[in-house]
C-alpha positions as CSV (number, residue, x, y, z in Angstrom):
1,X,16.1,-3.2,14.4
2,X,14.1,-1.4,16.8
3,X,11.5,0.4,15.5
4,X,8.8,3.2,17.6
5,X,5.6,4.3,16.2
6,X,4.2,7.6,16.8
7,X,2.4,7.8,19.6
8,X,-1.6,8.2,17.6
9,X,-0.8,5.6,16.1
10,X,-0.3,3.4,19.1
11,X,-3.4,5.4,20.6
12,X,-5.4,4.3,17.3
13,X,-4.3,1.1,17.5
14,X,-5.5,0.3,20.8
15,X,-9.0,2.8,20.0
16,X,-9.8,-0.1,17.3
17,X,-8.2,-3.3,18.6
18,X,-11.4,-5.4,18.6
19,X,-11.9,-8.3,21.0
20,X,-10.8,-11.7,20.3
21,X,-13.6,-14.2,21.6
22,X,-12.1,-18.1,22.4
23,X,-14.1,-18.9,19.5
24,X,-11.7,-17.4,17.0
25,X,-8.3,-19.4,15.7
26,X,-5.5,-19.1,18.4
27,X,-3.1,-19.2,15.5
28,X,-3.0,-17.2,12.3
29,X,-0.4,-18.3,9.7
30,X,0.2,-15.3,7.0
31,X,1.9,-15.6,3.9
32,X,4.3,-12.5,2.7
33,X,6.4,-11.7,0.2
34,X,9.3,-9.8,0.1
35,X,8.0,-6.1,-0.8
36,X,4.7,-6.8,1.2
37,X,3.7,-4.4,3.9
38,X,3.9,-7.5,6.0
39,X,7.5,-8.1,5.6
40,X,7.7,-4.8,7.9
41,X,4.8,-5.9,10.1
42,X,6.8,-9.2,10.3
43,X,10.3,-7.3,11.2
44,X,8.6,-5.1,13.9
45,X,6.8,-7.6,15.5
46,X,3.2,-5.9,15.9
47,X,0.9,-8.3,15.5
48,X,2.5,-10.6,17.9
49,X,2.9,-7.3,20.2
50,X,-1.2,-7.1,19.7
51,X,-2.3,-10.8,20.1
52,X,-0.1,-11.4,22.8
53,X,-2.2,-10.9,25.2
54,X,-5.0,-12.4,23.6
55,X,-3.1,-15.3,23.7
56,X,-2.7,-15.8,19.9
57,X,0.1,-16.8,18.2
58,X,1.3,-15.5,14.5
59,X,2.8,-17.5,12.3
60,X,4.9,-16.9,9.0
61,X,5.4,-18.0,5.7
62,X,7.6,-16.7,3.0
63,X,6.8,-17.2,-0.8
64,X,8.8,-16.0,-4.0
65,X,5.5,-14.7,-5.5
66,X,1.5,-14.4,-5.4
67,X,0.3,-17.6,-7.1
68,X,2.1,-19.9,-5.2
69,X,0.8,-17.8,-1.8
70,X,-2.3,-18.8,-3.1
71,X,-1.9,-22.1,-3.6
72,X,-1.0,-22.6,0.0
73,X,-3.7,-20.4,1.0
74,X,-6.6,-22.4,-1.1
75,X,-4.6,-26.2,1.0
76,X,-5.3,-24.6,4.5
77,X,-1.9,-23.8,5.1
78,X,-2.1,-19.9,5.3
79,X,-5.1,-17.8,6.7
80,X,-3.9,-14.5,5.2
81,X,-2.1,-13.2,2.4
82,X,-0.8,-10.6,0.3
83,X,-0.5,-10.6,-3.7
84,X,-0.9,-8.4,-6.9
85,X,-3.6,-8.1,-8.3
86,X,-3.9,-11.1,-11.5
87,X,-3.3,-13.9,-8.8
88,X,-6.5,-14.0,-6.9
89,X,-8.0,-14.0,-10.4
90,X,-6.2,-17.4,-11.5
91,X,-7.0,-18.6,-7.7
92,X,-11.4,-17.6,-8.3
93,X,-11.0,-19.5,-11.7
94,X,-9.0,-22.9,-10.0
95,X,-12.3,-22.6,-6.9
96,X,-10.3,-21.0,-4.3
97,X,-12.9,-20.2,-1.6
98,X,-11.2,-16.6,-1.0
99,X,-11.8,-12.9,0.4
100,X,-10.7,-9.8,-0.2
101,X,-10.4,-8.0,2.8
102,X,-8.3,-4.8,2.1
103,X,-6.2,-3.5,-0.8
104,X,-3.7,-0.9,-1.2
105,X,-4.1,2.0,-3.7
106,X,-2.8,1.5,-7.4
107,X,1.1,1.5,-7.5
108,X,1.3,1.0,-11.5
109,X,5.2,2.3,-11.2
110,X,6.1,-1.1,-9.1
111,X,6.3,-3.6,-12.2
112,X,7.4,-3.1,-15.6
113,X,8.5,-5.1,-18.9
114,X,12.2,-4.7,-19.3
115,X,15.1,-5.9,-21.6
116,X,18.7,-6.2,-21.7
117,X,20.9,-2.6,-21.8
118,X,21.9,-3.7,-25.7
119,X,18.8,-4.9,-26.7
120,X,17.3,-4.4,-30.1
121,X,14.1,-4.1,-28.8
122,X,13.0,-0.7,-28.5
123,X,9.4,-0.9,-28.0
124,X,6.5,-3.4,-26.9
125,X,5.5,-3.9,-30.3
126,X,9.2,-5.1,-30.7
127,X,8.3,-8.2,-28.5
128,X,6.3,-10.0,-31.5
129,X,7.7,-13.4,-31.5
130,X,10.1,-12.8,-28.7
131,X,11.0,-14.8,-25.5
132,X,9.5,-12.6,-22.0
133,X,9.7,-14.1,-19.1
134,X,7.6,-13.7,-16.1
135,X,5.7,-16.2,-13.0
136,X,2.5,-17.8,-14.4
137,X,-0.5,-15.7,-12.5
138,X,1.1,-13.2,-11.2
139,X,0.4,-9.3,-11.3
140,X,2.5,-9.1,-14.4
141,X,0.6,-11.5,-16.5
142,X,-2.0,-8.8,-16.5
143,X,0.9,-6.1,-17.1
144,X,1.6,-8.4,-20.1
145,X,-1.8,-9.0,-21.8
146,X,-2.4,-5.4,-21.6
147,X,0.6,-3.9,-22.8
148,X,0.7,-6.2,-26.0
149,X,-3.0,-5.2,-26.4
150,X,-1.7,-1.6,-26.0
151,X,0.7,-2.5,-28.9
152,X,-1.6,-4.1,-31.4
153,X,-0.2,-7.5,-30.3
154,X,-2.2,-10.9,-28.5
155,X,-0.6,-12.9,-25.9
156,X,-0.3,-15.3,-29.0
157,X,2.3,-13.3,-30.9
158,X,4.9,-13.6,-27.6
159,X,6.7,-16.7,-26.5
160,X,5.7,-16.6,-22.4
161,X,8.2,-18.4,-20.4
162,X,6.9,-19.2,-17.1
163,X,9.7,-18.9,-14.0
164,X,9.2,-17.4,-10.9
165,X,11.5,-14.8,-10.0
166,X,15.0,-16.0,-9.1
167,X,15.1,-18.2,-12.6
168,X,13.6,-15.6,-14.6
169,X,16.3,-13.1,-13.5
170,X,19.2,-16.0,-14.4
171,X,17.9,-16.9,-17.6
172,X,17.7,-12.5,-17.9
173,X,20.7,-12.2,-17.2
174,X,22.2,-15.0,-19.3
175,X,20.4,-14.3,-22.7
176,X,17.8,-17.2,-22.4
177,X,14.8,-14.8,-23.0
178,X,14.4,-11.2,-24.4
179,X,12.4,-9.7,-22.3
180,X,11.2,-9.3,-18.2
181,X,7.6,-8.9,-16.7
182,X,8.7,-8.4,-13.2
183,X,7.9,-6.6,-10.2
184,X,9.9,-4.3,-7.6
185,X,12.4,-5.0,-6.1
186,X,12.9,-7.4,-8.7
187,X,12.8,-4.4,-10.9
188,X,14.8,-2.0,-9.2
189,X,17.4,-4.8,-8.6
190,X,17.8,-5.6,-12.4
191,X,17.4,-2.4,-13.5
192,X,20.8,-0.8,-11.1
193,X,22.5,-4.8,-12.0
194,X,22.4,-5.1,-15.5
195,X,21.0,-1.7,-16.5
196,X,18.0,-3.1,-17.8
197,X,16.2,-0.7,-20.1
198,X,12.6,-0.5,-19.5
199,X,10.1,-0.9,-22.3
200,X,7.2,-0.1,-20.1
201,X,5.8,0.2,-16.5
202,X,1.8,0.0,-15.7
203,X,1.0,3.5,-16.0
204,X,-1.6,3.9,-18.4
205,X,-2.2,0.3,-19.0
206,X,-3.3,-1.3,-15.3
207,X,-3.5,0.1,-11.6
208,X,-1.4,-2.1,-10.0
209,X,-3.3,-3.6,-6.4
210,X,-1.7,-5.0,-3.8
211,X,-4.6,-7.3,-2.2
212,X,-4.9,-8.6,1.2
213,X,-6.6,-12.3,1.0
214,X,-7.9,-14.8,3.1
215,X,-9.5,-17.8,3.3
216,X,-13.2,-17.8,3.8
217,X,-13.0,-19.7,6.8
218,X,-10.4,-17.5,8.4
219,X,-12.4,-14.6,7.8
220,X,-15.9,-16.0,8.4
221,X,-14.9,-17.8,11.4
222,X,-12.1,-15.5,13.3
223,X,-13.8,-12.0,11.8
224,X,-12.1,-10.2,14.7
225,X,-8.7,-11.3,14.4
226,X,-9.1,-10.6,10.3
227,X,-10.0,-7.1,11.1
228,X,-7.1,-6.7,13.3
229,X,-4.9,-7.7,10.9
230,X,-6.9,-5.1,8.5
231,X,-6.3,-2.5,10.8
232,X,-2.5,-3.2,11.7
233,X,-1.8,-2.8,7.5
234,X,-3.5,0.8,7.8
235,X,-1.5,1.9,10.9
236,X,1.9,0.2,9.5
237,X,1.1,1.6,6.0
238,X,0.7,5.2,7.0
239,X,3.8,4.4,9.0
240,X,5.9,3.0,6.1
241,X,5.0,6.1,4.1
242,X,6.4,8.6,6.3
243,X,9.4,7.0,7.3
244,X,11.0,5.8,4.0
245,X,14.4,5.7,5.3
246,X,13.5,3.3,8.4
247,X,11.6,1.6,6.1
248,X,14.2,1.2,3.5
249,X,16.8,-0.1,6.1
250,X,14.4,-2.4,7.7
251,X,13.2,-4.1,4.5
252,X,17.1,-4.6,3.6
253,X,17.8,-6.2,6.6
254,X,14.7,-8.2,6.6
255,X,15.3,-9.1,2.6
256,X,19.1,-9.2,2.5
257,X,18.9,-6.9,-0.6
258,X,20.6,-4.0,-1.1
259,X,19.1,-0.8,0.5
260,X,19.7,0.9,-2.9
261,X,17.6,-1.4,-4.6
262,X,14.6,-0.3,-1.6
263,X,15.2,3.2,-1.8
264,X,13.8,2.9,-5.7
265,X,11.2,0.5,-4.7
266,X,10.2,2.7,-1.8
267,X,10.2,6.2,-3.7
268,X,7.8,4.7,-6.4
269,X,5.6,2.7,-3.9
270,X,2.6,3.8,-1.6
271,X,1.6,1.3,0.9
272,X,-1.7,2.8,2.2
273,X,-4.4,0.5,2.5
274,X,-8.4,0.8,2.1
275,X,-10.9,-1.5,2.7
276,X,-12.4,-2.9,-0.2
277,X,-14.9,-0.7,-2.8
278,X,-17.2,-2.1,-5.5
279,X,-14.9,0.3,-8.0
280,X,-11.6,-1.5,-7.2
281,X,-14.3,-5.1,-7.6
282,X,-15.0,-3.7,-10.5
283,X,-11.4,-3.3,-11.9
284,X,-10.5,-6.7,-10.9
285,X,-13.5,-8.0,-12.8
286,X,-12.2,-6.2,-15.7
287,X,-9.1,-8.1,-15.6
288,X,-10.4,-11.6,-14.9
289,X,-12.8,-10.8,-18.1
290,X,-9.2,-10.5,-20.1
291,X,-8.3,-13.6,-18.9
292,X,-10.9,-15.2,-20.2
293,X,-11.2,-13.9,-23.1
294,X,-7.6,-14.8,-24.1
295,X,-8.2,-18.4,-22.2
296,X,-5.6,-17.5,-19.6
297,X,-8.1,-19.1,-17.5
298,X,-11.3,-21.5,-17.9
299,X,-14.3,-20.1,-18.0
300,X,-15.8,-16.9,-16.1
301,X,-14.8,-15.4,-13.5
302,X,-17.1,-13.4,-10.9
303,X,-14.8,-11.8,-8.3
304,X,-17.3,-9.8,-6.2
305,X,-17.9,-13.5,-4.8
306,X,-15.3,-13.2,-2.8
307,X,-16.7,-9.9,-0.7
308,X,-16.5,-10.3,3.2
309,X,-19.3,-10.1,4.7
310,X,-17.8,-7.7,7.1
311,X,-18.2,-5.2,3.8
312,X,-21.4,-6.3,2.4
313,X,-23.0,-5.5,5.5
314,X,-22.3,-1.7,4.8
């Protein structure tokens, strides 16, 4: 589907298209998933419209969820990547050499805990003892731990049943657990499918990020072609916001999901993106310090060691 950005947007794009010296990569592989900003970037072709001529090459890779992103990004096999906000956290504590380059503001409405239409459970209190699904590391583990902490409840009182997406909405579907932690359009597929009844979404318990990752050597060594890429996710976000429709039909065609199902993701989802701050470090630190607390994962976690130095040169 063709797709035409404004016309300051193409000026500002080529205003703060930095150089790419031979000394940079001449490929960069990035890893998306299917309600990332760069699914869109992916279906309209800009980066490879912007590095053409530069004689770089983009590559990319599709995964059913954050932590396993990760885990090819930590191998070498993606430069650049986009999760939630819990996975980098798991990725810090198992030595991922990471870096946060950007993030997109808080979008708490986008995941949620949900249960079957005829349910019996009515509350997250009501999940003491229960079955809820969700994908190891991902940004709903952190929806989890604070919700039941909300509730009076530890991770300890739930039964957590680890399955990325596709399984977790099967064994949903089919009784096999109570309860969902899941994301959009997961959520707004589940929800308009089985009439899922939601228990809770994020707001008021966690933000909700959407970071933009990289390996340190991508970032250290090809600096120029990570800004690029920093700078394409601001000009596509402000695009994606005000064309929701175009949006909503390219995301379906790209996904193969129902354009219904993006219409609810999209009217509940904000895909402007800021460089990183020490407040939004500071919130991610929050959330790796419940991790460890609760052992989700060994030991301490500092996150701010995974600053660019293209930001702590500021």
């Amino acid at each position: 589907m063709k797709k035409i950005y404004t016309l300051s947007l193409v000026v500002s794009s080529l205003l703060m298209a930095p150089t790419i010296s031979s000394a940079e990569q001449s490929v960069v592989t990035i890893g998306y998933q299917k309600a990332s900003l760069f699914t869109i970037i992916k279906s309209q072709n800009t980066l490879e419209k912007k590095f053409s001529s530069q004689g770089v090459k983009v590559r990319w890779v599709e995964f059913p969820a954050g932590p396993q992103l990760l885990e090819g990004l930590n191998i070498g096999s993606v430069d650049i990547g986009a999760t939630g906000d819990a996975p980098p956290i798991f990725a810090q504590a198992a030595k991922a050499d990471l870096i946060y380059l950007a993030h997109s503001v808080a979008n708490p409405k986008n995941e949620a805990i949900v249960v079957p239409a005829n349910s019996a459970i009515h509350s997250v209190a009501d999940l003491k003892g229960k079955r809820v699904a969700l994908n190891k590391g991902s940004d709903v583990n952190y929806l989890l731990v604070a919700a039941l902490q909300h509730a009076g409840l530890s991770y300890k009182d739930i039964q957590p049943v680890y399955l990325p997406p596709a399984d977790a909405r099967a064994a949903f579907q089919k009784g096999a657990v109570d309860a969902w932690a899941i994301w959009d359009p997961y959520y707004a597929e589940v929800s308009q499918v089985t009439h899922a009844r939601t228990l809770t979404t994020a707001e008021g318990l966690v933000p909700h990020y959407s970071f933009f990752l990289s390996s340190r050597k991508f970032a250290e060594g090809s600096p120029k072609l990570a800004l690029e890429v920093v700078n394409t996710l601001k000009e596509s976000g402000q695009w994606a916001n005000s064309h929701k429709e175009e949006t909503a039909k390219l995301l379906s065609a790209a996904t193969g999901l129902n354009i219904d199902y993006w219409h609810t993701t999209l009217a509940r989802l904000d895909y402007t993106t800021k460089r990183m701050t020490p407040d939004v470090f500071a919130q991610q630190q929050t959330l790796a310090d419940a991790f460890s607390k609760i052992h989700l994962i060994p030991g301490q976690v500092q996150v701010n060691r995974a600053t660019w130095s293209q930001d702590a040169s500021h």
